[in-house]
Every structure is written in C-alpha cells, then in structure tokens.
C-alpha positions as CSV (number, residue, x, y, z in Angstrom):
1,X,-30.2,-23.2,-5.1
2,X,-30.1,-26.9,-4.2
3,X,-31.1,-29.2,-6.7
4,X,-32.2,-33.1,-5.9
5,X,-31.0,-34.6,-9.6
6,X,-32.5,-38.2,-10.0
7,X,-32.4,-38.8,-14.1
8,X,-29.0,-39.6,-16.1
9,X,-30.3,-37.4,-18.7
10,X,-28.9,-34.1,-16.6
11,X,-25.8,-35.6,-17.3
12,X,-25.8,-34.9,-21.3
13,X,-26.5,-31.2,-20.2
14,X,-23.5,-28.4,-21.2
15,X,-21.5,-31.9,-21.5
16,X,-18.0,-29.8,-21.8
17,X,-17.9,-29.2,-18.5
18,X,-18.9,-33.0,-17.4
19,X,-15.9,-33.8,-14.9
20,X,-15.8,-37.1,-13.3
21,X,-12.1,-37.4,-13.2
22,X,-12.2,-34.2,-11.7
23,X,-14.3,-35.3,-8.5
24,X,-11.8,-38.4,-8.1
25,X,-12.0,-39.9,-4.9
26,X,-11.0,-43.7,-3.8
27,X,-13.5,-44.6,-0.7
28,X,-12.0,-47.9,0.5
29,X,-14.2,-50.0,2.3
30,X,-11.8,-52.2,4.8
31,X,-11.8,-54.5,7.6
32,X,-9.8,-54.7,11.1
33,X,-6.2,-56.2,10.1
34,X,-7.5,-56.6,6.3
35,X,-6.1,-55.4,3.0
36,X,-7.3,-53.1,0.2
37,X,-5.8,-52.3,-3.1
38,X,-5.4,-48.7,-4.3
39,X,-3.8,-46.7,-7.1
40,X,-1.8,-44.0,-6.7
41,X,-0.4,-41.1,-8.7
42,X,3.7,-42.1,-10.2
43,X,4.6,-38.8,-10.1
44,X,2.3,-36.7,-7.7
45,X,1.7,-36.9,-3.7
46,X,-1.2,-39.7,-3.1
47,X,-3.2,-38.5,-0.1
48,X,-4.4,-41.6,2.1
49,X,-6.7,-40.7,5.3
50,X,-9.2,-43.1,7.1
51,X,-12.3,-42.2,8.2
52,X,-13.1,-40.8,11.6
53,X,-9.7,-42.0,13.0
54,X,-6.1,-40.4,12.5
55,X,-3.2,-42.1,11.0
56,X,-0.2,-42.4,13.4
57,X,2.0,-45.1,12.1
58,X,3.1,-46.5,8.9
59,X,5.4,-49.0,8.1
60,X,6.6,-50.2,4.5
61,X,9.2,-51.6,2.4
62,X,12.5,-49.0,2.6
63,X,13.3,-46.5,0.2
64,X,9.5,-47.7,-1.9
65,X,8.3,-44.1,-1.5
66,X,8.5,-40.5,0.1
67,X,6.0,-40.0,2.7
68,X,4.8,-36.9,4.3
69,X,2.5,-36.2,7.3
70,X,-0.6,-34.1,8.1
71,X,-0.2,-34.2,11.4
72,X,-3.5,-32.0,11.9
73,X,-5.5,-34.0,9.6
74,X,-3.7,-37.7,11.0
75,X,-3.7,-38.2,6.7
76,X,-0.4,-38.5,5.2
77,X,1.3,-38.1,1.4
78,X,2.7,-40.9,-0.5
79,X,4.7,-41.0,-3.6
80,X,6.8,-43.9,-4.9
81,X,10.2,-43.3,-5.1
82,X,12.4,-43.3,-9.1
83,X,13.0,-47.4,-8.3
84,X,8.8,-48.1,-7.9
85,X,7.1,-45.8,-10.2
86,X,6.1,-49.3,-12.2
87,X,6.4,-51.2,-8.9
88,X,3.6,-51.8,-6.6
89,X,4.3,-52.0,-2.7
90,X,2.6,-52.2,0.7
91,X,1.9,-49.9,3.4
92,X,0.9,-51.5,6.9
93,X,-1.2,-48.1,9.0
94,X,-1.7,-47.9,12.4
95,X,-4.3,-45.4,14.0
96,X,-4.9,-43.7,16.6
97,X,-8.3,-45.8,18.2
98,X,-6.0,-48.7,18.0
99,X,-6.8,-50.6,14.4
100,X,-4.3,-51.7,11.9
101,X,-5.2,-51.9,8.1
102,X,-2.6,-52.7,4.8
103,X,-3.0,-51.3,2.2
104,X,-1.5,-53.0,-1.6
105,X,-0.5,-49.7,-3.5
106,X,0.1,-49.6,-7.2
107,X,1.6,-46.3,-9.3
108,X,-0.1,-45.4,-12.4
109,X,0.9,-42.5,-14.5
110,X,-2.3,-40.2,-13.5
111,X,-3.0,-37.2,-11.7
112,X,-3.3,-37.4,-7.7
113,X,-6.2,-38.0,-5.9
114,X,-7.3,-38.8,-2.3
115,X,-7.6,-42.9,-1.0
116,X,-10.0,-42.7,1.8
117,X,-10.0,-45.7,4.0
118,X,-13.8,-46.5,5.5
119,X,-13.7,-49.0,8.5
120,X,-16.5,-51.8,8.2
121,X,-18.5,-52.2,11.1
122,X,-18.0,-49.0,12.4
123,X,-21.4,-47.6,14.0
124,X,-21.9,-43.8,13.8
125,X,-25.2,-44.1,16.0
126,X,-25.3,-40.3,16.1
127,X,-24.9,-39.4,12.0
128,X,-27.5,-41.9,11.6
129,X,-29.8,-40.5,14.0
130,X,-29.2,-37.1,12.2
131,X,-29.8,-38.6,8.7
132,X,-33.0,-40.6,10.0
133,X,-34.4,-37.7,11.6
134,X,-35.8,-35.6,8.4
135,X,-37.4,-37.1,5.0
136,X,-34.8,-38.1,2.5
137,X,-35.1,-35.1,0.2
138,X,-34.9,-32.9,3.5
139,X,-31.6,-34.3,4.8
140,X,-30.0,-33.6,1.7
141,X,-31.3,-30.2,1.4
142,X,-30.1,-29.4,5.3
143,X,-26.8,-31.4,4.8
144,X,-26.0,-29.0,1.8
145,X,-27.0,-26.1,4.1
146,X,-25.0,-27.2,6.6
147,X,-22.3,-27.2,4.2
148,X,-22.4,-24.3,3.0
149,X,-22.6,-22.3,6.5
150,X,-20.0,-24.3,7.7
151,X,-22.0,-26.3,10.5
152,X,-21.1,-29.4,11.3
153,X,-24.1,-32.2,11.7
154,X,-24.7,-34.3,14.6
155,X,-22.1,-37.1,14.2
156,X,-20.3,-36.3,11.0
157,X,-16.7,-35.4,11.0
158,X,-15.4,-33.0,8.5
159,X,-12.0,-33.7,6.8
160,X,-9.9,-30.2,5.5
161,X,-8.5,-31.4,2.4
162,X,-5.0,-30.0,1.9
163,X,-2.4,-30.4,-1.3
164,X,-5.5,-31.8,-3.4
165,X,-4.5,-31.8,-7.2
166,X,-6.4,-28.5,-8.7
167,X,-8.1,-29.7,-11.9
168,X,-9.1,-28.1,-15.3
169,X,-12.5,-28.2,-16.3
170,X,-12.2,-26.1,-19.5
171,X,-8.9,-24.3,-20.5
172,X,-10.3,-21.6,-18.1
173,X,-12.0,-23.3,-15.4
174,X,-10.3,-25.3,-12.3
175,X,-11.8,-27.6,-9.6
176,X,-10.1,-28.3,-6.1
177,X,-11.8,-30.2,-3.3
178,X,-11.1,-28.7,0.2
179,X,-13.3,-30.6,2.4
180,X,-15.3,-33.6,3.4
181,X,-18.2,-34.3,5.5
182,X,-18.6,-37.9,6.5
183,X,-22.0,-39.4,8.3
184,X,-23.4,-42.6,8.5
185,X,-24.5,-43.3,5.0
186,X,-23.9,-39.8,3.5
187,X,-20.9,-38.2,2.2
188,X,-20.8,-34.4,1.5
189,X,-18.0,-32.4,-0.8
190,X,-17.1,-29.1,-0.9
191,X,-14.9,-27.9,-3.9
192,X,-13.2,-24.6,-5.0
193,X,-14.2,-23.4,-8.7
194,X,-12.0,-20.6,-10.3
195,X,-12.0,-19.3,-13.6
196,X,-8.6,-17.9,-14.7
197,X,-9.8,-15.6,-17.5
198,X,-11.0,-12.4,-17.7
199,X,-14.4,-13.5,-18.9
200,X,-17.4,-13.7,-16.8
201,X,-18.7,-17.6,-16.8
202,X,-22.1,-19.1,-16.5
203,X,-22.3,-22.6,-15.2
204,X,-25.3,-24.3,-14.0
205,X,-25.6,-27.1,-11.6
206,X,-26.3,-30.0,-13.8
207,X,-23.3,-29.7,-15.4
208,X,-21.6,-31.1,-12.3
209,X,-23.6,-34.3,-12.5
210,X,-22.4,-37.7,-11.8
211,X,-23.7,-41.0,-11.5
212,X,-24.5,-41.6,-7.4
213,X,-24.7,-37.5,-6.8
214,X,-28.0,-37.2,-4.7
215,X,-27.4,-33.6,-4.5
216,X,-25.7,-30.1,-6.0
217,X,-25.6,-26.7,-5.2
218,X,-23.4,-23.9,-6.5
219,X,-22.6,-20.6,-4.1
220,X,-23.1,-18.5,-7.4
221,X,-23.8,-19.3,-10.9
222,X,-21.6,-16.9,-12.2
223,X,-17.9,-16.6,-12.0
224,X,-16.5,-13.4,-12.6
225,X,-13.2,-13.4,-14.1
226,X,-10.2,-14.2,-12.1
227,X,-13.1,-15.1,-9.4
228,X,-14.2,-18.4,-7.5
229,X,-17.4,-20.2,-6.4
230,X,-17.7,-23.3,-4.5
231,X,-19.3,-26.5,-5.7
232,X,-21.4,-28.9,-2.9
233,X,-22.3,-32.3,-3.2
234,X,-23.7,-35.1,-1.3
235,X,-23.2,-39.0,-2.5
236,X,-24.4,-41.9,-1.0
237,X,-22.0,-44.6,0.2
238,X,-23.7,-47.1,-1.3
C-alpha cells in the first residue's frame, strides 16, 4: 500500500519507532573543482559515492585514514586513522567522466552513514522526462512500484548499497538501506527491516515519516519473528 503523506501530524503517530537518524544520508550538492564539507563516522567505515559517475581516484594527506574501494559500485570506504579521529582532513576525487571534486572531511564520534556527492549542473534530460510524464501523485506512486519490482525508470541510476551501518529501531527492530534510485529531482530508498525477536510485529507506514518524505510503502505490515520487510521511500531533492 503506498501512501502520499503531506501533514507533519503523521509524524507524532506510534512516535517509538520515529527514526530519522536511522535514514541518515549526506546528499552533497557540489560543483566542478569545488569543495564540500562532510562528517564522518571516528570509528566506523564512511561510505562516499557521487552520483551517476564512479570514483576512480583519490588523493589525501598520508596515513589520515584507511580507505577501501567498491570497485563495482566506483564508491569507496573512509575511516580516519588513531592520529585523526579529532582531526579533520581532505580528500581530492577523481571520476570516471573526467570531474574532480574535494571534499573537507571531519570525524565525529557517530554511527556511519553514506556522503553522496550530487554534481550541479548536471542535466538528466531522460529522469526528467520520466518524472514530467505522469501527474505528481502518479510518479510517486509508479516510482515506488518500480521500486519494489525492481525496475529501473527511464534515466535513473540505481546505487546497491553495501557495508551500510544496520540500525535499531526498538530493542527488536533493525533498519539497513540497500539501495538508491537517483532521477532528476526524485530520490527513491529501499531499506531492509528485521525484527530479531520471536514476536510477531505490527508497524504501519506513518511511523516511518520524515520531514521531505513524499512517499512510503511497506512490502508487509507485519514482521514475523526472526523475519524482514522492506521499507520504500521517495524524497525530493529540494
């Protein structure tokens, strides 16, 4: 079931399972040979990815940080190293269509998330056709169908998210994003739900609310115990 949810009020509904650090997300609006600032996670791998382009070079300041590479995604993993855990550094990318971006990173002591660079200026003529194509209220509702049958609309590109940080909802209940859908001017996230214990759970949709969502679905309202649903939503840019 696919709900459109315009009033803040949902928000105050089963409020124990409201989760906005759970959904956390850094989009990163950036220019050609610009700069951005960013937090990352002290003690936790720090996933940075740019949109619609692959990562293929990085330079920084030696022995800052431990890097690994995705090279299927072109994302890669940061983590300060012991000496800059209260340090911040730099990180100069290169990508594969040729653009170069830094990026000022500082460590805070909190849980890891994912810093998504999004190139200004960047026309995605073909997401936008697809978005403009339907009413409002019907692109959201096809997006999230898309979603969750695993299509792909014209123009987006969807992002596998690996190593995300798995975070609890209630002592029982865990939230993982595994994957991103990016258009022109919407964004779409899909994210794994478990429940741990062996008690059937009820959610409902509004619980997930947060401020920007334009739409959320779940697969099933219902988790049995030890089981998993999956969460969608779609946000705006703006």
């Amino acid at each position: 079931m696919i709900k459109q949810l315009f009033s803040k009020g949902l928000m105050a509904v089963l409020s124990f399972l409201l989760i906005s650090p759970c959904f956390a997300l850094q989009i990163k609006p950036i220019n050609e040979n610009s700069a951005v600032k960013a937090e990352i996670s002290t003690n936790e791998l720090t996933r940075i990815a740019i949109d619609q382009d692959r990562i293929v070079r990085v330079r920084g300041l030696e022995g800052a940080y431990d890097m690994k590479s995705d090279s299927v995604q072109g994302a890669i993993f940061i983590r300060p190293s012991a000496d800059y855990q209260a340090k911040p550094f730099t990180l100069f990318l290169a990508t594969e269509q040729n653009h170069n971006y830094v990026l000022h990173l500082t460590p805070k002591d909190k849980t890891a998330d994912t810093i998504l660079l999004k190139p200004k200026g960047v026309k995605n003529e073909k997401a936008t056709h697809w978005e403009n194509s339907s009413p409002y209220t019907k692109t959201l509702a096809v997006l999230t169908t898309a979603m969750i049958t695993d299509a792909k609309p014209s123009g987006y590109a969807v992002d596998a998210v690996s190593h995300t940080k798995r975070h609890h909802i209630t002592n029982h209940i865990t939230a993982q994003l595994i994957r991103v859908y990016s258009g022109a001017h919407l964004r779409g996230y899909v994210y794994l739900v478990k429940n741990s214990s062996n008690q059937t759970c009820t959610l409902t949709e509004q619980a997930f609310y947060q401020k920007g969502d334009r739409s959320i679905a779940l697969s099933n309202l219902v988790i049995a115990p030890k089981g998993e649903v999956l969460l969608y939503k779609v946000r705006s840019y703006e």
